[in-house]
N, C-alpha and C positions, 0 to 999 in steps of 0.2 A: 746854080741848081740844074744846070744841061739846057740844053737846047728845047726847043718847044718845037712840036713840026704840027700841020694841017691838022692831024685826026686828034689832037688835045694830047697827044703823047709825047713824053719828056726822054732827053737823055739821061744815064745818069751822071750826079754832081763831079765834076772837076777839080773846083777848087775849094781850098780847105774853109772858103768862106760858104759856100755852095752846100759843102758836107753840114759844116757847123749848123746853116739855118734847116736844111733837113731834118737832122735831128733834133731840132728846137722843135719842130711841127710834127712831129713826130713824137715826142714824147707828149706835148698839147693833145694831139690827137688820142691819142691813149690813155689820159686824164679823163677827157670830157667822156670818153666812154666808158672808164668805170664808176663814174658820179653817177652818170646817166643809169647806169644799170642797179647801183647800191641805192638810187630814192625810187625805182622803180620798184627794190625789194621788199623796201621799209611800208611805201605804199600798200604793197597787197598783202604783207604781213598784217600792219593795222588794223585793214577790212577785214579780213580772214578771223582775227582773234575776235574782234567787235560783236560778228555777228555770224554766228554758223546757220541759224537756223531759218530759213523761208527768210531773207531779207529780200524782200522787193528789190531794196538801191544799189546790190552789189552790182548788180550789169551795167548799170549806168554807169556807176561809178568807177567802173574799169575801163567803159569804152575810155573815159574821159582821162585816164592816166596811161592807157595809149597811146590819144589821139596829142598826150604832153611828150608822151616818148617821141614819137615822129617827130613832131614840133621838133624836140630837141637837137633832133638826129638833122632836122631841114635846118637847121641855126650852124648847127656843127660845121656843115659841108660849106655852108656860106661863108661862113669865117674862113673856113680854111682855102676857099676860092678865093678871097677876099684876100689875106695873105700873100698869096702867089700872085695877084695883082699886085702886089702891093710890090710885093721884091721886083717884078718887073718893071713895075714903071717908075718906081724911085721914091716919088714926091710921096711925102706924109700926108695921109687922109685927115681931115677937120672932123673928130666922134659929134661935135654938134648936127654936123651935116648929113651921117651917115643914120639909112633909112633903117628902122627896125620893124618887127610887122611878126604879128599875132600874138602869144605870149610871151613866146620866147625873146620878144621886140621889147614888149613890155616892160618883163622883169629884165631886161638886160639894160635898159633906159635908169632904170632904180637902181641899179647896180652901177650903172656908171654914174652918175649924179651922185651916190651915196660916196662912193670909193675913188676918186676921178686922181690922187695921189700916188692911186695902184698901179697908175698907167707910165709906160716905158716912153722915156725922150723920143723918139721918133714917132709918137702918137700912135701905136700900134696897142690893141685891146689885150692883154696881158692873160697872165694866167690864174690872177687871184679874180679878175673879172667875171671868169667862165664859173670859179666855183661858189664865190656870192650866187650870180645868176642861178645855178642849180641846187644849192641850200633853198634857196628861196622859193622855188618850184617847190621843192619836196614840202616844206612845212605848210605851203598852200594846201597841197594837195593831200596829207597827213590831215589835217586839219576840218577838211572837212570829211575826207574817211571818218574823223572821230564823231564829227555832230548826226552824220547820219546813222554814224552805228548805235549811236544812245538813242537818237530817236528812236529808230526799230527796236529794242533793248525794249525801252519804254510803251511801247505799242503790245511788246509781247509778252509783258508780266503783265500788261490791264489786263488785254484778253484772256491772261489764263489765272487773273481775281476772278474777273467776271464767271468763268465757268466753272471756278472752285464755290464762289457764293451760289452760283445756280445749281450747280449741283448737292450743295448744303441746304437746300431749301427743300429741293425734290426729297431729297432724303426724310428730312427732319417732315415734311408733309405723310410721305410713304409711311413713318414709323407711327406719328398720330393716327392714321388712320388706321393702323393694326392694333395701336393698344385699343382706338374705340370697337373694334368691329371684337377684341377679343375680350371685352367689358360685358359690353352687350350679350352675349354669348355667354360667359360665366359673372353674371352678377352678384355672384358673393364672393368673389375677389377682392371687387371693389367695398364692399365691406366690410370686409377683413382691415382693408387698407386703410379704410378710414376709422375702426376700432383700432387698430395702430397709432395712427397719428393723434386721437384723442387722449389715450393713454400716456404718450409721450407727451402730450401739450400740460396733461392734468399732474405727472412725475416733475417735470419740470417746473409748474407755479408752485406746485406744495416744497419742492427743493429749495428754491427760494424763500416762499413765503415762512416755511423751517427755520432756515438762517436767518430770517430777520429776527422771527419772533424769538429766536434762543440768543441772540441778540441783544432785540428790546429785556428777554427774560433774565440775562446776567446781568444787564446793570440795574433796573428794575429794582434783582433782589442786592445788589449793592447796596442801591438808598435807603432800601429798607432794613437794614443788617447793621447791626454793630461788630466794628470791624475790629474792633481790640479782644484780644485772647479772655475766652472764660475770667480766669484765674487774676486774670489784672481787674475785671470789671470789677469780681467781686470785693478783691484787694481795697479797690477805690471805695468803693461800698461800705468795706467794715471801718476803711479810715476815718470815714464821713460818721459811721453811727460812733465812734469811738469819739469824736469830737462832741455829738449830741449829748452822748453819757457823761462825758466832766461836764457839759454843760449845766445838766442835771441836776448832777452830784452837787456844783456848785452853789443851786440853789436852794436843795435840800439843806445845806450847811448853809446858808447865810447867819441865822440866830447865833451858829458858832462864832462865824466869822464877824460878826458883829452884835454882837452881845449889850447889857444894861439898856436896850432900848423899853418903852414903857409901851410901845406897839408895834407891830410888823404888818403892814398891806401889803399883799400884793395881786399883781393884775398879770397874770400868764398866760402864753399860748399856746398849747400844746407844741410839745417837742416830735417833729415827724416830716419824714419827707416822702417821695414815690423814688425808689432806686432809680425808676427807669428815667426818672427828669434828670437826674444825674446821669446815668450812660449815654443818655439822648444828646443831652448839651456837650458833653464831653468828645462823643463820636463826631460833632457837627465842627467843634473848637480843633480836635486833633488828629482824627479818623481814627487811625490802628495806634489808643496811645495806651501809656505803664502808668503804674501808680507814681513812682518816681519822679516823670515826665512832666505828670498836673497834679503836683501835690503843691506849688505854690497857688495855680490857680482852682484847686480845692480850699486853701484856705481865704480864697477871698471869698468865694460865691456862699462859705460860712458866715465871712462875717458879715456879707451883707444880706442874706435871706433871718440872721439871729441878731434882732439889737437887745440886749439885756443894758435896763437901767437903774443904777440905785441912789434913791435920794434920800435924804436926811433932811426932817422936819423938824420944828421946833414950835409948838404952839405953848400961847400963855393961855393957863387956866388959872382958874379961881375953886377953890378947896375950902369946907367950914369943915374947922376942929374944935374938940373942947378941953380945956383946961381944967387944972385937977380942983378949982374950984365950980365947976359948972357951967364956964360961960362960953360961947358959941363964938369965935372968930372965922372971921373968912381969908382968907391968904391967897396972892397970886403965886405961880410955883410954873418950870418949863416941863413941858409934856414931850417929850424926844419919840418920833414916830421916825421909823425906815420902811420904805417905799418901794417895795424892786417891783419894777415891769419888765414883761417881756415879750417883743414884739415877735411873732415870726412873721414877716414879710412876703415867704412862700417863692419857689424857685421859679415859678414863672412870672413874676414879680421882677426876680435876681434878672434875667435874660432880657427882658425889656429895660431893664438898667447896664447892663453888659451890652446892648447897643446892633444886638443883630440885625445884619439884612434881611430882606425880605428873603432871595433861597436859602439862608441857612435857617430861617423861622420854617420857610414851608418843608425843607430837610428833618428839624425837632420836630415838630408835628406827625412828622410821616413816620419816624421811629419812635414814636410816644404811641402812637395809632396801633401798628405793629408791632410793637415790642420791642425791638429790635430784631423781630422773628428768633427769640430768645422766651418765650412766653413762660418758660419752668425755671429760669433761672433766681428769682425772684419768690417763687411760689409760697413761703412762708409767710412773707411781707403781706398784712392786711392791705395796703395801698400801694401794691405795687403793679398792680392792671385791675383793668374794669372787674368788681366780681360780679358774674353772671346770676339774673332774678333766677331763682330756683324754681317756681311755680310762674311761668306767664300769663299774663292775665288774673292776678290772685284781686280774687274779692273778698273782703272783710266777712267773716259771718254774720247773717242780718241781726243774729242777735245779741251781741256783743253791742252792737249800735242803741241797742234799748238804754245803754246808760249812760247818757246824756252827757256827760264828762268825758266819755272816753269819745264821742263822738263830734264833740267839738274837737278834740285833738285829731281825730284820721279827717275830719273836714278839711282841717288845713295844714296838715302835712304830706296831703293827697296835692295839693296845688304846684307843689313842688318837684313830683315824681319825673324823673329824666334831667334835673337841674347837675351839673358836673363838679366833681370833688374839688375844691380849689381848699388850701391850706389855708387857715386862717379865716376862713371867709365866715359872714353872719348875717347877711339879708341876702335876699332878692335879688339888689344890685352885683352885688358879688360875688352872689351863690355861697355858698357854706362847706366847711366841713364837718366832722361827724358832731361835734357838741354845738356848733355852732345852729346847726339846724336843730336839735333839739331844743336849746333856749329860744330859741325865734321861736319856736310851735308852742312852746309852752308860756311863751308872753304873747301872743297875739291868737290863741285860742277861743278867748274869752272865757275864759275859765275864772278869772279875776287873778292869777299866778305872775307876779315878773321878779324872777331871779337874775334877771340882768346877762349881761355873757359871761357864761361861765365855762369854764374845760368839765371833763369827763369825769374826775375829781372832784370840781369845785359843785356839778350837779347833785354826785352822790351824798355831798354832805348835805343839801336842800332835803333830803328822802330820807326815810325808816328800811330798814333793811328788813326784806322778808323771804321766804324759803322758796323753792321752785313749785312748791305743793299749791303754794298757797300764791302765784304769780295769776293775775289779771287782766284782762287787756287795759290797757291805759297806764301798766307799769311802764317804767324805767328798768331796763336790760342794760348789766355792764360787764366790759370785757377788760382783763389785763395781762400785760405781754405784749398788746401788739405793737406798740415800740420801747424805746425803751424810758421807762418812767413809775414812778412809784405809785399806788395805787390801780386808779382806774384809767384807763388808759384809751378807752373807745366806747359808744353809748348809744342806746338805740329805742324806740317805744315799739313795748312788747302788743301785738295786737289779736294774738292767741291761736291755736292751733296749732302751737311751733313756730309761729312767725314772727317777724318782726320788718317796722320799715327802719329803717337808717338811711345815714349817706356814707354811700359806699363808694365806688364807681360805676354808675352816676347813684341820686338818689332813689331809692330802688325797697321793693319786700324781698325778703331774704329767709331762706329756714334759720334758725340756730341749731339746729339738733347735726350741720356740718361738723366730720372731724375738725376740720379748722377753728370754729367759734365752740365748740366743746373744749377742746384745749386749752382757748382760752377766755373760758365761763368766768366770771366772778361772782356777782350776786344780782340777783331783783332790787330795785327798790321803788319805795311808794311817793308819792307829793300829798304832803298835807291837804 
């Protein structure tokens, strides 16, 4: 590598060994200067992006990647002095032995420790050493460029929360204090504002409380409604009285149908139902149904609300006859008696035998109550909703009372006023229907009168028939047509002025001079 004189100045290299390590140190040297220079870049780059704005630690934090450049730069030259010892004096340096000092000692100690394989046969510190060493610089010092730029980062979005919320307070304080001071100052803003907002609070509850109650109001009138088609109700309707009428008919013919008897009893109950027990039950059994539909379960709740039965009796009597000489025998002989009863059992009777629950009872009820809000569908039908007392509050004339028969009978037919039409019915216990209540009053009057229970019919034949001129109070009023059946068919005691009580829906005083019972008038008649 040439000669060495006094002042540190060198020839230049001779031999091609001389040239060769030259440019060995030479291109070294120009290595460690561009590493040196590229982590110096990376460095102030880092910072720079980190944090442009008033950061406190840039200064610091540059002397500090300076005062690593120097470092570098005094490490460099040592080595490279270091080297040129090294070609002169021969012997191989021990790297345990050799001193390192400040960082650049440091990380170059960790560099060698880490990488000690990197190193060249003659123990000389190579060139993968230099650039570990200055990798490792750089991310040091990267590294903490990054923690201090977040921090600062961090410091400078508090501060400027803090003076975004401070300044959102001032505001929002500034803006209170204008609406109060502009309140103050026009007070019927402020009430304007609050007839606003009451209007809006009172739009609002009635909107709702609208929808609920139109609501509650559609099903409501659901439960209360029969939901099957007019034309089918009535359909079901006439199927049922058309089933009543051969009943009828049948019993009117029984003497045909059974003929040579020596007597006929019988014990009948009026034929008649209220349409609407029938739409009612049916609505609650099928909702929206056809005749079709329940026409088998029309012919049960027939057969069980009608038991017709006929017996055949056979009694021995005893008979005197006389013989064509004069003389008096007495003979036993069979007396053949047929018996038909007939029970009607009454449709709400049928229903507590058909086994309803408790809502579909309280459901019947409630379209029996209502009608099924069908109130004129019916309208011809004497028991096919409550008829309304013509006169409320009707008091008997005082002087109809003077006759003492008639007045036992309004005593205790008056005991009963408000009692409900039940089919079949004949006390107290049971309530009554129409004939049924006029034989209770006429055997427990005290009149000395007991015809027993009789139908509408069986009363008129107990009476004398007499003309409207010549009607009473204390007569017996009959009506027919109102279902279907052959004479008298509905019965009432006449109590004068046009009046009469009956059991109607419930038991009630009633005009008769109604279209309705004019239609279907029959006759007066009298009790022995």
């Amino acid at each position: 590598m040439g000669k060495k004189f006094r002042d540190g100045r060198r020839t230049a290299p001779t031999t091609d060994a001389e040239k060769l390590m030259f440019k060995k140190l030479q291109r070294d040297r120009q290595n460690v200067t561009r590493h040196d220079m590229e982590a110096k870049a990376a460095a102030h780059k880092s910072i720079d992006n980190a944090n442009e704005d008033e950061n406190v630690g840039t200064k610091a934090l540059n002397d500090s990647i300076y005062a690593a450049g120097e470092t570098s730069d005094a490490l460099r030259h040592k080595r490279y002095s270091f080297k040129l010892k090294t070609e002169d004096s021969g012997p191989s340096v021990d790297r345990d032995n050799t001193a390192y000092s400040g960082m650049g000692g440091k990380l170059g100690r960790n560099a060698r420790d880490a990488n000690l394989n990197l190193s060249d046969p003659k123990g000389d510190v190579s060139k993968s050493d230099k650039v570990i060493q200055k990798n490792l610089m750089k991310k040091e010092i990267q590294k903490n460029a990054v923690k201090e730029a977040q921090k600062e980062a961090a410091n400078h979005i508090g501060n400027m929360s803090k003076r975004f919320v401070d300044n959102a307070e001032d505001l929002a304080g500034k803006l209170a204090e204008n609406i109060a001071e502009f309140l103050e100052e026009h007070p019927e803003v402020l009430i304007t504002i609050f007839i606003i907002l009451l209007i809006v609070i009172i739009i609002t509850c009635f909107s709702s409380s609208t929808g609920m109650f139109m609501g509650s109001l559609g099903n409501a009138s659901i439960e209360t409604s029969f939901t099957a088609d007019d034309n089918e109700i009535l359909t079901v309707e006439n199927n049922y009285k058309g089933k009543e009428e051969a009943l009828q008919q049948r019993i009117d013919n029984i003497e045909s149908e059974y003929p040579d008897y020596d007597e006929y009893r019988y014990e009948l109950s009026e034929i008649n139902h209220n349409p609407y027990e029938i739409a009612a039950l049916l609505t609650v059994l099928y909702e929206d149904y056809t005749e079709v539909e329940v026409r088998a379960k029309l012919n049960e709740i027939f057969d069980k609300q009608y038991v017709l039965t006929i017996e055949s009796i056979i009694e021995t009597r005893t008979r005197t006859y006389t013989d064509d000489d004069g003389d008096e025998y007495e003979e036993e002989y069979d007396y053949y008696i047929l018996k038909v009863k007939l029970k009607n059992n009454t449709i709400p009777a049928v229903i507590r035998e058909l086994g309803l629950n408790d809502d579909q009872m309280s459901r019947y009820e409630l379209l029996l109550e209502t009608s099924g809000n069908k109130g004129n569908l019916f309208a011809s039908d004497i028991y096919s909703a409550v008829t309304p007392v013509d006169v409320e509050g009707y008091d008997v004339a005082p002087e109809a009372l003077t006759d003492t028969r008639f007045a036992n009978m309004i005593r205790e037919a008056e005991k009963y006023l408000g009692y409900p039409y039940v089919w079949g019915g004949s006390n107290p216990q049971t309530s009554f229907d129409c004939s049924g209540f006029v034989s209770w009053v006429i055997n427990h009057c005290g009149n000395g009168w007991n015809v027993g229970r009789e139908t509408a019919n069986g009363l008129l034949g107990h009476c004398t028939r007499i003309s409207k001129a010549n009607a009473k109070p204390g007569d017996l009023i009959f009506f027919q047509g109102t279902y279907n059946t052959s004479g008298a068919s509905h019965v009432g005691i006449y109590v004068g002025d046009g009046m009469m009580i009956h059991c109607g829906k419930p038991i009630q005083y009633a005009s008769i001079n109604t279209n309705y019972w004019q239609q279907h008038f029959y006759t007066f008649g009298r009790l022995p």
